[in-house]
N, CA, C and O atoms as CSV, one atom per row, in Angstrom:
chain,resi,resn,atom,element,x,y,z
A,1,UNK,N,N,0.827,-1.185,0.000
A,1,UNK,CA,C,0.000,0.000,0.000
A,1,UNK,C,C,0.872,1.250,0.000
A,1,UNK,O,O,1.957,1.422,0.556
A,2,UNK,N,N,0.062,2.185,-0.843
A,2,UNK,CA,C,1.149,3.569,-0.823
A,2,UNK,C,C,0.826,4.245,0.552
A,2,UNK,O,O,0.166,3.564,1.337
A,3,UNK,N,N,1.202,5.476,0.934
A,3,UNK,CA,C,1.254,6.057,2.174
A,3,UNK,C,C,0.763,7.437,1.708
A,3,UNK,O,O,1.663,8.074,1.160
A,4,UNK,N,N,-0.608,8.175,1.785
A,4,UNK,CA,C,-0.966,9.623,1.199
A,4,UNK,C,C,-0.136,10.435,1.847
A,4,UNK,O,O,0.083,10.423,3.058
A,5,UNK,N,N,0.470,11.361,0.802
A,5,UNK,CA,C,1.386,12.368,1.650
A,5,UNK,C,C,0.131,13.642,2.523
A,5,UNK,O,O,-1.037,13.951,2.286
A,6,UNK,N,N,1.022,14.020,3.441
A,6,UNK,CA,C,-0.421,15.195,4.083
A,6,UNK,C,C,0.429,16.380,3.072
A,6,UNK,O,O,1.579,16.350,2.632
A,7,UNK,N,N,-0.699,17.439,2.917
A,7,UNK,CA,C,-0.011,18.678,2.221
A,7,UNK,C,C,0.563,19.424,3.112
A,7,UNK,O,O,0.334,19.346,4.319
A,8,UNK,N,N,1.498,20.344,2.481
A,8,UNK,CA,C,2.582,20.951,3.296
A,8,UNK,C,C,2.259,22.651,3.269
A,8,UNK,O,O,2.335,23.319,2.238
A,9,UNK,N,N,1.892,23.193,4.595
A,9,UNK,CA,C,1.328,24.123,4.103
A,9,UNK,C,C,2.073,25.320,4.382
A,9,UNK,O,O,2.648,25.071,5.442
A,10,UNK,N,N,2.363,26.415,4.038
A,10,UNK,CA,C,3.473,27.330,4.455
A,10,UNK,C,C,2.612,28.652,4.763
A,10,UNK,O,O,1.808,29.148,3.973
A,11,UNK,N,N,3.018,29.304,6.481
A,11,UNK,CA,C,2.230,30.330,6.366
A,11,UNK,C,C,3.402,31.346,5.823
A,11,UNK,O,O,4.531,31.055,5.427
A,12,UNK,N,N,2.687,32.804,5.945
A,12,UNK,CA,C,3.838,33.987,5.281
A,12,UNK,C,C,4.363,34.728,6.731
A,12,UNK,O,O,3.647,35.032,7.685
A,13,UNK,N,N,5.643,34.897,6.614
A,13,UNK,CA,C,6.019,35.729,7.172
A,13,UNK,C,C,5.355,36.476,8.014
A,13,UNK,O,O,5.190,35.372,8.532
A,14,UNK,N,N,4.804,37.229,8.681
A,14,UNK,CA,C,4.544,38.293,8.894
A,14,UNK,C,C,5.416,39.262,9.299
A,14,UNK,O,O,5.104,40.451,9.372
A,15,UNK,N,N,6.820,38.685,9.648
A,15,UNK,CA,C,7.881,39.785,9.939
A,15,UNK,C,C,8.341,40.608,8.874
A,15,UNK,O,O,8.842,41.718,9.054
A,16,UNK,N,N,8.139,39.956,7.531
A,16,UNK,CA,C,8.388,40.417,5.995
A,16,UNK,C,C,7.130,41.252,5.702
A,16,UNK,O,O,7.030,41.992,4.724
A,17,UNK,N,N,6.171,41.067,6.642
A,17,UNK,CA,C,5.436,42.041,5.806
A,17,UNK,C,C,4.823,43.520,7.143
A,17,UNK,O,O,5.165,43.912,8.259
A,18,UNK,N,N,3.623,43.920,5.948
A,18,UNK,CA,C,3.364,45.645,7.145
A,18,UNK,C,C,1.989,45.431,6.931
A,18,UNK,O,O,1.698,44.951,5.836
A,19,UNK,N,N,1.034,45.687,7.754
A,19,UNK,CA,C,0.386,45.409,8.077
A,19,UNK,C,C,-0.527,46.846,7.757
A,19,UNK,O,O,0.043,47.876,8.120
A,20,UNK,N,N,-1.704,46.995,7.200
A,20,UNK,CA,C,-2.476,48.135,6.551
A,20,UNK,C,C,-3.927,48.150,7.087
A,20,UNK,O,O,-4.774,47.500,6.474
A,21,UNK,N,N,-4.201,48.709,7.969
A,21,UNK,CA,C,-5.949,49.072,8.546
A,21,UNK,C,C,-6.794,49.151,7.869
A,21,UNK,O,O,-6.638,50.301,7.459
A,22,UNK,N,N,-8.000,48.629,7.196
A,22,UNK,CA,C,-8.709,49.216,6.134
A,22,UNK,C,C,-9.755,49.613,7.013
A,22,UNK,O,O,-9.925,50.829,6.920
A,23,UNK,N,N,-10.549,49.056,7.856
A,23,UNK,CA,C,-11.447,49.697,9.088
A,23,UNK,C,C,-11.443,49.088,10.396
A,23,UNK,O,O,-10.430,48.392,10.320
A,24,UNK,N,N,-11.891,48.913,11.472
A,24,UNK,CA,C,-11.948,48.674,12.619
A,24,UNK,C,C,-11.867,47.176,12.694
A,24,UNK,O,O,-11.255,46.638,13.617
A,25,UNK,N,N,-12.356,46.611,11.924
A,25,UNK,CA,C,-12.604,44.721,11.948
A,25,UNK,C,C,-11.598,44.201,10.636
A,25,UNK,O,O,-11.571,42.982,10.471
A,26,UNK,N,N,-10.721,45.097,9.638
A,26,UNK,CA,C,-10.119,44.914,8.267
A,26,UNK,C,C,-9.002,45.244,8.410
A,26,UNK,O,O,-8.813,46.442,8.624
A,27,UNK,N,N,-7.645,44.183,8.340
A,27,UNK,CA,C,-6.318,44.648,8.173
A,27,UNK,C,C,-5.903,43.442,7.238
A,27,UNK,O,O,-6.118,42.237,7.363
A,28,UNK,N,N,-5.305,44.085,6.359
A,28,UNK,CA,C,-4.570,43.650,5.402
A,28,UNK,C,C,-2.806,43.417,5.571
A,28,UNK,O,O,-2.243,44.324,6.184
A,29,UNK,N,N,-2.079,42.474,5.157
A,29,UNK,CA,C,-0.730,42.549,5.137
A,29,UNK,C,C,-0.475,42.642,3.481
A,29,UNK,O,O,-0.957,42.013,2.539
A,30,UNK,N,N,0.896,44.147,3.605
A,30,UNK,CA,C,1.728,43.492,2.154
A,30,UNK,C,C,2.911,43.350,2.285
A,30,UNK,O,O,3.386,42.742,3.244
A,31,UNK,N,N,3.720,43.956,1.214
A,31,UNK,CA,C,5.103,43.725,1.299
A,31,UNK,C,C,5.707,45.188,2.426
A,31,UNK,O,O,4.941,46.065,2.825
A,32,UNK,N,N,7.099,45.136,2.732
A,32,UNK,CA,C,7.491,45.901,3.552
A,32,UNK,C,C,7.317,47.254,2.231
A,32,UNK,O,O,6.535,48.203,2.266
A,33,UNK,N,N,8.264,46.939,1.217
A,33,UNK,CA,C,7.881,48.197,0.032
A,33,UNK,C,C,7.260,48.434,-0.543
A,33,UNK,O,O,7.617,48.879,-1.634
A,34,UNK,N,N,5.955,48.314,-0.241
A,34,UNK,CA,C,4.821,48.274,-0.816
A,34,UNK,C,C,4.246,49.806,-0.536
A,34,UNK,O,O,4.583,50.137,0.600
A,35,UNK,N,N,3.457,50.889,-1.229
A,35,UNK,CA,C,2.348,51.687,-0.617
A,35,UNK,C,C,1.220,51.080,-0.260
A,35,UNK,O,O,0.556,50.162,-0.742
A,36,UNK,N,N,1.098,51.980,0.970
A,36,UNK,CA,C,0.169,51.104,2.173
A,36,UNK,C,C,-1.216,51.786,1.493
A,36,UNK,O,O,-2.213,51.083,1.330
A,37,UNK,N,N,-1.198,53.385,1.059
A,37,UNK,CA,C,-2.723,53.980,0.402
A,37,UNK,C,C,-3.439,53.476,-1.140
A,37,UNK,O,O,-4.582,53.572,-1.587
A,38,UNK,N,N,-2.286,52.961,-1.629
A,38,UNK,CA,C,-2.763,52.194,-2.827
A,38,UNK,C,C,-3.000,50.865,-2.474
A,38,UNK,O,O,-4.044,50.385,-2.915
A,39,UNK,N,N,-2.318,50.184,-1.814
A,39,UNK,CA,C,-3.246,48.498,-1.319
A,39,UNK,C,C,-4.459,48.906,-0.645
A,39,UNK,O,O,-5.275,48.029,-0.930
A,40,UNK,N,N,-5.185,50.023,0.317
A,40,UNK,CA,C,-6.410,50.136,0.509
A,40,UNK,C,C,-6.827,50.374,-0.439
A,40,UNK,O,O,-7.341,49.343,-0.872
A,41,UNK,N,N,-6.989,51.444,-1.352
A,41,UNK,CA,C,-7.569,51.698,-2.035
A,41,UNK,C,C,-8.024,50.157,-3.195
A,41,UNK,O,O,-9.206,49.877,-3.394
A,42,UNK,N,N,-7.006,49.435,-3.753
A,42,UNK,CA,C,-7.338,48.331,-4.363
A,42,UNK,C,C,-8.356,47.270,-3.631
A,42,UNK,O,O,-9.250,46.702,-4.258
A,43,UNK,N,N,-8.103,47.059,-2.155
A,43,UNK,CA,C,-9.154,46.489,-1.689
A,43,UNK,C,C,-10.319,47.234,-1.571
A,43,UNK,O,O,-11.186,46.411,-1.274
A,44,UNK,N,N,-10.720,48.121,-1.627
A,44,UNK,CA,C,-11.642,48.421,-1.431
A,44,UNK,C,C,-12.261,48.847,-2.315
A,44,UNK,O,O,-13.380,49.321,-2.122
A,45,UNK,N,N,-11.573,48.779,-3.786
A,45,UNK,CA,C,-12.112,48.362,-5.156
A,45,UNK,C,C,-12.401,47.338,-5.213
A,45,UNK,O,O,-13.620,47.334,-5.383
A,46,UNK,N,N,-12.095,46.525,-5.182
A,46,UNK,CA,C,-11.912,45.307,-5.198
A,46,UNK,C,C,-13.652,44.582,-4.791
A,46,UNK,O,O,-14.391,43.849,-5.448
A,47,UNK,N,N,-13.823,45.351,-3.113
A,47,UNK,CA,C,-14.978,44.871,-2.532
A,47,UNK,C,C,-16.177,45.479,-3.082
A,47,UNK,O,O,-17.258,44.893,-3.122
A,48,UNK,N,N,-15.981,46.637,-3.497
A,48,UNK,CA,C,-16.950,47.357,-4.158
A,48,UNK,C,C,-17.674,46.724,-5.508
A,48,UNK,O,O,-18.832,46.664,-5.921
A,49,UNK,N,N,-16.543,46.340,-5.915
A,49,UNK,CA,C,-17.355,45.834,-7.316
A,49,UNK,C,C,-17.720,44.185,-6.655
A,49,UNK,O,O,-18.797,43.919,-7.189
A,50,UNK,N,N,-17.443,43.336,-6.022
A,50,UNK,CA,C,-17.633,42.168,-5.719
A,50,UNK,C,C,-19.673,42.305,-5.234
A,50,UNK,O,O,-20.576,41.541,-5.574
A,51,UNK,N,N,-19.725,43.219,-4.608
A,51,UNK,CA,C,-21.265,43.743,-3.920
A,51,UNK,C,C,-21.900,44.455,-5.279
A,51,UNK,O,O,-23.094,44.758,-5.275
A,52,UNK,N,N,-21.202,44.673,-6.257
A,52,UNK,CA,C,-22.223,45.722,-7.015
A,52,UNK,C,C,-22.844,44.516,-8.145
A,52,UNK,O,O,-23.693,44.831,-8.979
C-alpha cells in the first residue's frame, strides 16, 4: 500500500510584511515596500465591485 502524503502548508512571514488598517474589523498585510494607500484603495475596489 502507498502512504498519502499530508499537504505541506506554508504560512507567510509576517515579519516580511506591514500590516495596513482598512477599518476597525479589516487589516490587510503586504510587502514591507509596498504603498500602504494604494493596497487600501485596491481592496476596497476590489470589494466594491464584488457587492455591485
Amino acid at each position: 500500500m502507498y502512504e498519502k502524503k499530508q499537504p505541506v502548508f506554508k504560512s507567510p512571514d509576517l515579519g516580511q510584511l506591514q500590516a495596513v488598517v482598512i477599518d476597525h474589523k479589516t487589516i490587510i498585510f503586504i510587502a514591507l515596500g509596498a504603498d500602504p494607500q494604494k493596497a487600501k484603495t485596491r481592496y476596497l475596489e476590489r470589494i466594491n465591485f464584488k457587492k455591485a
